[in-house]
PyMOL commands that place a pseudoatom at each C-alpha (Angstrom):
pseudoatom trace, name=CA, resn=UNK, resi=1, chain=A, elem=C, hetatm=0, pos=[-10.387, 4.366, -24.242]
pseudoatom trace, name=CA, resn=UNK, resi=2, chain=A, elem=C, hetatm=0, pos=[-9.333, 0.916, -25.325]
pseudoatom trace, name=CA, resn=UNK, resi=3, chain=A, elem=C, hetatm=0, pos=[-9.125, -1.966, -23.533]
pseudoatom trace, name=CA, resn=UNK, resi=4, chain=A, elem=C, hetatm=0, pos=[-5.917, -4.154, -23.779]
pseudoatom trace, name=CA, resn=UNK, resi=5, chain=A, elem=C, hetatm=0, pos=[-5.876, -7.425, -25.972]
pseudoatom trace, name=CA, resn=UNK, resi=6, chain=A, elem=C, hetatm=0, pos=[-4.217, -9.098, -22.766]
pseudoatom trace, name=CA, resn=UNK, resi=7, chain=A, elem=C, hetatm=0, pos=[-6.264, -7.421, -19.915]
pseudoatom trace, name=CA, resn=UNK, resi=8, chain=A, elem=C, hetatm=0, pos=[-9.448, -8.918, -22.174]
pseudoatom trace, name=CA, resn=UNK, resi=9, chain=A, elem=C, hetatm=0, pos=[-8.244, -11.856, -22.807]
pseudoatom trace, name=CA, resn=UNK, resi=10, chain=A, elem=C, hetatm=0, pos=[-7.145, -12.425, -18.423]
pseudoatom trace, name=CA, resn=UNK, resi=11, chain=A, elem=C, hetatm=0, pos=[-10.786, -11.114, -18.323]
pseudoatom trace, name=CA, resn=UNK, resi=12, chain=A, elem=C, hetatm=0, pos=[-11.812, -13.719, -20.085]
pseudoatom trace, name=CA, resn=UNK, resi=13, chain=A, elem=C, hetatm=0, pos=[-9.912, -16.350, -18.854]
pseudoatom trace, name=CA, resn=UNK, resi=14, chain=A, elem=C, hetatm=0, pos=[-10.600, -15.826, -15.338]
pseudoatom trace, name=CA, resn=UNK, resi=15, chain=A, elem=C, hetatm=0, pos=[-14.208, -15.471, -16.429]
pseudoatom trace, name=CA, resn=UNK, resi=16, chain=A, elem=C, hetatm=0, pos=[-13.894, -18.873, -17.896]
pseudoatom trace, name=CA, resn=UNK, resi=17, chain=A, elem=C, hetatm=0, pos=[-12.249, -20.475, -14.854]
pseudoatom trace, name=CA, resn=UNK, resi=18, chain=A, elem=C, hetatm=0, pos=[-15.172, -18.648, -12.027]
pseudoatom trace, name=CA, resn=UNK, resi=19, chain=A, elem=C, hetatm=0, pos=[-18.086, -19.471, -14.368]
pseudoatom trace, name=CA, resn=UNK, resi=20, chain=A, elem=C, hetatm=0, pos=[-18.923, -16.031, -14.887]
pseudoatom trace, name=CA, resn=UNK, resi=21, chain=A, elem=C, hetatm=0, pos=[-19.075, -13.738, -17.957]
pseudoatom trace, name=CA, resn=UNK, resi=22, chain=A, elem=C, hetatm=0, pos=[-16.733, -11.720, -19.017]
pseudoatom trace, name=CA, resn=UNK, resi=23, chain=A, elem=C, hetatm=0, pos=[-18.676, -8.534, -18.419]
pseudoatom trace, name=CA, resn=UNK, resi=24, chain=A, elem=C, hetatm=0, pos=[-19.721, -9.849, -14.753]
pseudoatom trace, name=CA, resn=UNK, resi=25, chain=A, elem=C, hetatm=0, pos=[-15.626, -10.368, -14.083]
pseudoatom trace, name=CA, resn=UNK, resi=26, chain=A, elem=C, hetatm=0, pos=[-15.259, -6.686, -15.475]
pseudoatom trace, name=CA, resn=UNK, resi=27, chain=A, elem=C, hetatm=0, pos=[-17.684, -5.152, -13.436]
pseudoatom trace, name=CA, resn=UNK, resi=28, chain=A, elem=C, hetatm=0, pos=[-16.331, -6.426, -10.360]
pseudoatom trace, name=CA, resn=UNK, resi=29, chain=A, elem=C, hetatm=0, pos=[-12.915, -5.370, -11.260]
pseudoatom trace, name=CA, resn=UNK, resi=30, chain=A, elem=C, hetatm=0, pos=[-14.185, -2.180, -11.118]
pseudoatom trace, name=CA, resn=UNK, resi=31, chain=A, elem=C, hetatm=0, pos=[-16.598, -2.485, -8.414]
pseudoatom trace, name=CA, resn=UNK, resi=32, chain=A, elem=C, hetatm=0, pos=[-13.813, -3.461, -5.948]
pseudoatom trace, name=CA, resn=UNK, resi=33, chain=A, elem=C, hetatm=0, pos=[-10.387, -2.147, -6.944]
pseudoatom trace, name=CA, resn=UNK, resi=34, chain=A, elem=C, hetatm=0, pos=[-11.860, 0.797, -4.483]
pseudoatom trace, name=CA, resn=UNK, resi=35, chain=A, elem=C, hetatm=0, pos=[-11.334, -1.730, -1.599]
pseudoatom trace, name=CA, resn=UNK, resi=36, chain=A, elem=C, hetatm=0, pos=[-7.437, -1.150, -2.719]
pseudoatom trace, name=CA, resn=UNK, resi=37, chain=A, elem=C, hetatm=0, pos=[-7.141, 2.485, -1.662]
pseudoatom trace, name=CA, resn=UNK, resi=38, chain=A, elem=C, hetatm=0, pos=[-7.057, 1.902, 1.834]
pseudoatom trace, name=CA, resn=UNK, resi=39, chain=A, elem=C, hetatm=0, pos=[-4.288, -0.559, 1.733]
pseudoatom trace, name=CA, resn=UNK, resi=40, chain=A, elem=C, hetatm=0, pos=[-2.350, 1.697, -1.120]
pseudoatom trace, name=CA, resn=UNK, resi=41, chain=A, elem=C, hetatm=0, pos=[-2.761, 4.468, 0.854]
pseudoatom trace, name=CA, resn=UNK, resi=42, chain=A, elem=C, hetatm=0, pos=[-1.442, 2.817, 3.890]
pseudoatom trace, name=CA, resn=UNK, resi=43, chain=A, elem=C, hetatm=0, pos=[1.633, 1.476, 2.011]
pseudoatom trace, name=CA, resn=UNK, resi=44, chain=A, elem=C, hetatm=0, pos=[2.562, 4.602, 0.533]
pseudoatom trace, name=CA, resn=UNK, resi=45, chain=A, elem=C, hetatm=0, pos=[2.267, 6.848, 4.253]
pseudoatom trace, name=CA, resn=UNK, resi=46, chain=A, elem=C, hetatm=0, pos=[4.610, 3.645, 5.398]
pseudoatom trace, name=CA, resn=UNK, resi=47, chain=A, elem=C, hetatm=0, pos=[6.933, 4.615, 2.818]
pseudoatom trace, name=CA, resn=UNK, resi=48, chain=A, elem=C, hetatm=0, pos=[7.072, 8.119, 3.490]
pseudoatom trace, name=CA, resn=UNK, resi=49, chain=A, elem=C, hetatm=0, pos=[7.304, 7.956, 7.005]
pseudoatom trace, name=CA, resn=UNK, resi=50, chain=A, elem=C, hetatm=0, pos=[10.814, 6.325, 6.790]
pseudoatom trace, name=CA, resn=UNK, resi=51, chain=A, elem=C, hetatm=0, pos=[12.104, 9.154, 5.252]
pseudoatom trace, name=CA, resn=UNK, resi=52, chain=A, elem=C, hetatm=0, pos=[10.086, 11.974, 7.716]
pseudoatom trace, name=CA, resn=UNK, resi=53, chain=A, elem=C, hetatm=0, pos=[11.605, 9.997, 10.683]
pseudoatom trace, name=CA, resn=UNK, resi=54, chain=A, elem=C, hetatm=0, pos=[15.204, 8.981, 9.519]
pseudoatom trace, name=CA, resn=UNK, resi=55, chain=A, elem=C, hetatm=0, pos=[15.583, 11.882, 7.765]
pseudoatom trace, name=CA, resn=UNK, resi=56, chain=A, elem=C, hetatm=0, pos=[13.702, 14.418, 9.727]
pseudoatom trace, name=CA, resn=UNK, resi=57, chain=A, elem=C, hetatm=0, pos=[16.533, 16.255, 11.320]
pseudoatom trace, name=CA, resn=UNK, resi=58, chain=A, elem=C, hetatm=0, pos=[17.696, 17.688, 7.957]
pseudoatom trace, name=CA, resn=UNK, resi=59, chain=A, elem=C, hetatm=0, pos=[14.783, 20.034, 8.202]
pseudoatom trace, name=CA, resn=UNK, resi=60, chain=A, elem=C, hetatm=0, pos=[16.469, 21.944, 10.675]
pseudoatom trace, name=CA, resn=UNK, resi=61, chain=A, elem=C, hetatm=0, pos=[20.326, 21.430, 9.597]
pseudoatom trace, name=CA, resn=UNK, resi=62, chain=A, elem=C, hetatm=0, pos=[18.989, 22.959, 6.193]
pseudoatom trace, name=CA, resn=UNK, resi=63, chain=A, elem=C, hetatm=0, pos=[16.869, 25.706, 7.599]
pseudoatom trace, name=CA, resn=UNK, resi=64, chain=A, elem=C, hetatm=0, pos=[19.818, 27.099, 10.004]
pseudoatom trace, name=CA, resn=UNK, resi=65, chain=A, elem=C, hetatm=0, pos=[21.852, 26.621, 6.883]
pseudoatom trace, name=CA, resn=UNK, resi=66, chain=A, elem=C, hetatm=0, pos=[19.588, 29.313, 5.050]
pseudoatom trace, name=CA, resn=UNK, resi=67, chain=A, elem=C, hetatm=0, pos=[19.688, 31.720, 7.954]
pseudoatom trace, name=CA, resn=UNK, resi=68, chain=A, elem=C, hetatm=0, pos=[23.920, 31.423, 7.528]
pseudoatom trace, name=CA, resn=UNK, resi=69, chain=A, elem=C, hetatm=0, pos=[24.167, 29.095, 10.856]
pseudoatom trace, name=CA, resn=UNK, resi=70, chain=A, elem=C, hetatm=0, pos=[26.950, 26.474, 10.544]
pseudoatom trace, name=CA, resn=UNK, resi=71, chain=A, elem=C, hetatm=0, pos=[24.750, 23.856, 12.139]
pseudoatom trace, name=CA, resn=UNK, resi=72, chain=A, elem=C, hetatm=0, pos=[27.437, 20.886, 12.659]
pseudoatom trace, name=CA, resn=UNK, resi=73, chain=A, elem=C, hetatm=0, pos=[25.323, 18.129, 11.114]
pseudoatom trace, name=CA, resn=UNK, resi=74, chain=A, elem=C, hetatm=0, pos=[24.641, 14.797, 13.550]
pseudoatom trace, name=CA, resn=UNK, resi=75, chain=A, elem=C, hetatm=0, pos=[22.287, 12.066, 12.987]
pseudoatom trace, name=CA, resn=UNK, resi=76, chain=A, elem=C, hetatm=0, pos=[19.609, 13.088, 10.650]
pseudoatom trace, name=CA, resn=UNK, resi=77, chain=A, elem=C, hetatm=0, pos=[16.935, 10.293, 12.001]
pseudoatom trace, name=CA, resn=UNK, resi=78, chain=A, elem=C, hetatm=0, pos=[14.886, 10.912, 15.018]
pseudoatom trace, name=CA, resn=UNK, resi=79, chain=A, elem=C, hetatm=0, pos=[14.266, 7.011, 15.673]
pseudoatom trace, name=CA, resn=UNK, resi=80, chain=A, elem=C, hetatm=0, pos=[16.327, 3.973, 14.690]
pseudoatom trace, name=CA, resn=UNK, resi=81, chain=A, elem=C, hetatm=0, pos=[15.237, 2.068, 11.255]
pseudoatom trace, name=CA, resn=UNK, resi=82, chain=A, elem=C, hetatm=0, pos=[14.181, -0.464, 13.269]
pseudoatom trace, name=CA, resn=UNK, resi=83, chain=A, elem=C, hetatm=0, pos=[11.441, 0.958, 15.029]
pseudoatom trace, name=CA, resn=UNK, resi=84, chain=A, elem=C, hetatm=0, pos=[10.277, 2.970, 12.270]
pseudoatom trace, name=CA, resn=UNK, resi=85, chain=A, elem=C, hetatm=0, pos=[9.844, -0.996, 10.278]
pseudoatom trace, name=CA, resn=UNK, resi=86, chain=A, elem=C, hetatm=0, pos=[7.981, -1.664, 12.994]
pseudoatom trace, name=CA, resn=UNK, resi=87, chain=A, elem=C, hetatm=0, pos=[5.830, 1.788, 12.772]
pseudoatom trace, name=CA, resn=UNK, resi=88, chain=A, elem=C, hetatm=0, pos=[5.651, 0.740, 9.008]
pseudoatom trace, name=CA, resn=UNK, resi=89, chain=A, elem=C, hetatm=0, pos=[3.804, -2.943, 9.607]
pseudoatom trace, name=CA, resn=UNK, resi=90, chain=A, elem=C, hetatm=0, pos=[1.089, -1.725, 11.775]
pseudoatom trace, name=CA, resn=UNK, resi=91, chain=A, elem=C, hetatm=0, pos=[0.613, 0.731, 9.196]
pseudoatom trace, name=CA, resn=UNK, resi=92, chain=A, elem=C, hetatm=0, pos=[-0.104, -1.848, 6.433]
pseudoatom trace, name=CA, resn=UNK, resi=93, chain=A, elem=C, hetatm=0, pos=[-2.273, -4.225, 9.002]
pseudoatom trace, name=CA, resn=UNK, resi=94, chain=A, elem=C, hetatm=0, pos=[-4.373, -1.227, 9.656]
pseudoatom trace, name=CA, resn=UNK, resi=95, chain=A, elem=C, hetatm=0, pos=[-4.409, -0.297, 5.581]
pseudoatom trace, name=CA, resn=UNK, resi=96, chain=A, elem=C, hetatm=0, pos=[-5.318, -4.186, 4.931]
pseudoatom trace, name=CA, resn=UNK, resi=97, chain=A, elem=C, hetatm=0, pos=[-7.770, -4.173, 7.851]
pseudoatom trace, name=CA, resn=UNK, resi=98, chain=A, elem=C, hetatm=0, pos=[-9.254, -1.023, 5.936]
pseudoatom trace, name=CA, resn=UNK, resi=99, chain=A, elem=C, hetatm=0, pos=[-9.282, -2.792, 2.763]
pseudoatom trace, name=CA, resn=UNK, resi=100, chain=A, elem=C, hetatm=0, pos=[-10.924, -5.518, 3.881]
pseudoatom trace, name=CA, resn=UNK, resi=101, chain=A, elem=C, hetatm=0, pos=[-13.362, -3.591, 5.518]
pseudoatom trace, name=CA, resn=UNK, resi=102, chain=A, elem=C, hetatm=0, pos=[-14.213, -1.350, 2.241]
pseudoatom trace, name=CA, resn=UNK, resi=103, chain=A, elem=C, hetatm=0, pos=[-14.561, -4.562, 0.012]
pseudoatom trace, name=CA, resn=UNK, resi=104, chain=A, elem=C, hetatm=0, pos=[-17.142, -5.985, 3.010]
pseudoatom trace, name=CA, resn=UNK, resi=105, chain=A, elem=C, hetatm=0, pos=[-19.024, -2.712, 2.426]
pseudoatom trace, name=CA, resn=UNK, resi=106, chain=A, elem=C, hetatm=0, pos=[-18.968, -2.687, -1.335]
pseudoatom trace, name=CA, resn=UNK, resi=107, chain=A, elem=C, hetatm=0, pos=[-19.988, -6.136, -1.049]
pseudoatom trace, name=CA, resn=UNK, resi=108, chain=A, elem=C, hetatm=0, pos=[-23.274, -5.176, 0.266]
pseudoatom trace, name=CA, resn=UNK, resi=109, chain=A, elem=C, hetatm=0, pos=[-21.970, -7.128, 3.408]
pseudoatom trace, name=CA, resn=UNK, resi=110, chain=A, elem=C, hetatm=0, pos=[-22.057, -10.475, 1.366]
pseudoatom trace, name=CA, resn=UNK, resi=111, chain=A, elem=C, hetatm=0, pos=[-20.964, -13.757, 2.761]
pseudoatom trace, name=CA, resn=UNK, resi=112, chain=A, elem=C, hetatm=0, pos=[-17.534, -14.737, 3.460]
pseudoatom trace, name=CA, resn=UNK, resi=113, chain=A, elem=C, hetatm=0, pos=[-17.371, -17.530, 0.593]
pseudoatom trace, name=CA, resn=UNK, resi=114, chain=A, elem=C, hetatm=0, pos=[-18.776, -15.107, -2.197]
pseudoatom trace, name=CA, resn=UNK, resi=115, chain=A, elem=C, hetatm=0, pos=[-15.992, -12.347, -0.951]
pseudoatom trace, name=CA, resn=UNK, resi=116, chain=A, elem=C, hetatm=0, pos=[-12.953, -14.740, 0.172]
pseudoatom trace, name=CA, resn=UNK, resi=117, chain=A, elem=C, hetatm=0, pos=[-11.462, -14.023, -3.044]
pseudoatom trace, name=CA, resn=UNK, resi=118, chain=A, elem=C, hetatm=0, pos=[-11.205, -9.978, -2.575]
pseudoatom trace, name=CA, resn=UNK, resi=119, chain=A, elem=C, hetatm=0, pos=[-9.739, -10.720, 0.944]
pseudoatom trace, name=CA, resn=UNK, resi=120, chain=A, elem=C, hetatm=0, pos=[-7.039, -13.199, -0.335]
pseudoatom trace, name=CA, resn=UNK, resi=121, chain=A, elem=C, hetatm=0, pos=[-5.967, -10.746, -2.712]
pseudoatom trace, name=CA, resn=UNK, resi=122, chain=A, elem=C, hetatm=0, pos=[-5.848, -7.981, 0.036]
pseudoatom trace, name=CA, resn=UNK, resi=123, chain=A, elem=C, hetatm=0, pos=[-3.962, -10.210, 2.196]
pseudoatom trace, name=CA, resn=UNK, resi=124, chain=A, elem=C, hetatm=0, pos=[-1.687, -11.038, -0.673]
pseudoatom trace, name=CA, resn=UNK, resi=125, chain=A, elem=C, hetatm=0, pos=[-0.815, -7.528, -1.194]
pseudoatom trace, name=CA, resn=UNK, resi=126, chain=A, elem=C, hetatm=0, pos=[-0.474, -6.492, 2.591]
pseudoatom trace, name=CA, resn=UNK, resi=127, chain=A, elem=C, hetatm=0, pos=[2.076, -9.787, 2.535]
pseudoatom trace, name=CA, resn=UNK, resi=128, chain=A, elem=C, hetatm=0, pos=[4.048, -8.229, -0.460]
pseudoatom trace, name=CA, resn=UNK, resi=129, chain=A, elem=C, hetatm=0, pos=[4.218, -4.109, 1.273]
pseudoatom trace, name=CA, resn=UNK, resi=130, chain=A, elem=C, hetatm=0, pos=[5.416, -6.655, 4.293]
pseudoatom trace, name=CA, resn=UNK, resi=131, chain=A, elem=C, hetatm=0, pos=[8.065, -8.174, 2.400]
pseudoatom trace, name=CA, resn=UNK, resi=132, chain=A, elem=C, hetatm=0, pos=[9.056, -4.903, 0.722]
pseudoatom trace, name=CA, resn=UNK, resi=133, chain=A, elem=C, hetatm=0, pos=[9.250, -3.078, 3.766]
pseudoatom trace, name=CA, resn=UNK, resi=134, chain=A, elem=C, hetatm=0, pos=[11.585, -5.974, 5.363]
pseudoatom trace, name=CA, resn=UNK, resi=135, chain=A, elem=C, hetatm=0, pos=[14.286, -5.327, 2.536]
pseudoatom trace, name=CA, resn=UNK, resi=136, chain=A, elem=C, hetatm=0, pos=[16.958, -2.507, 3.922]
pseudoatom trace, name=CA, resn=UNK, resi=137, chain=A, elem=C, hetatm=0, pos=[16.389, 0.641, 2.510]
pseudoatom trace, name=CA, resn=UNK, resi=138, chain=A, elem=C, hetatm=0, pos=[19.327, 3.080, 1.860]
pseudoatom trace, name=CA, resn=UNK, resi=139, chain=A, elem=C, hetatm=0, pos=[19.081, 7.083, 1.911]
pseudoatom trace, name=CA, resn=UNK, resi=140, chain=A, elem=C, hetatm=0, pos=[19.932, 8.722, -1.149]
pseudoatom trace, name=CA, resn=UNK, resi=141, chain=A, elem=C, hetatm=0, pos=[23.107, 11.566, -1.254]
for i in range(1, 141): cmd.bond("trace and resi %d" % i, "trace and resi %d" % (i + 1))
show_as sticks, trace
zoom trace
């Protein structure tokens, strides 16, 4: 598989900037985008759960529906938006936590200074789901 001309030459440049080689900046790419699971994996059940809770009572509008029941359709959500944003932040502090925890491990329990930069980016990203997860989110029809 090849490598892209620009992921080399970012490679190379932040090789450049940390004082390490370019293979050394490589290997840790690899080493430690496992620390990311936990985080994307957190994100992605936040995501899901908006739609299981505010949409959760089409489940059984639909079902009656197949059995020839004119279910008179009410709310669909079981909980209010609101809470479930709330649900969906302590979801992504527990994915970061995770993250941060799985790049401690895979750092062989290193110091703080040599692994500050994994847990900035972590922190970065938990930030962003934040963010994304603050903008109002519409159901499809």
């Amino acid at each position: 598989m090849a490598i892209p001309v620009a992921l080399l030459y970012g490679t190379a440049k932040v090789a450049t900037i940390t004082g390490g080689s370019v293979e050394k900046v490589k290997k840790n790419f690899i080493r430690f985008g496992y620390a990311i699971i936990p985080l994307d994996l957190a994100g992605h059940l936040a995501h899901n759960l908006f739609h299981i809770i505010t949409e959760g009572k089409a489940i059984w509008y639909n079902s009656a529906a197949l059995f020839g029941m004119n279910v008179t359709r009410g709310d669909l959500a079981f909980a209010p938006a609101s809470s479930v944003q709330i649900l969906q932040y302590i979801i992504i502090v527990i994915g970061m936590v995770g993250s941060i925890y799985t790049a401690y491990r895979i750092g062989n329990k290193g110091s703080f200074k040599a692994l500050a930069p994994y847990y900035v980016l972590m922190v970065l990203l938990a930030v962003a789901n934040i963010y994304l997860f603050s903008l109002p989110m519409m159901h499809r029809v």
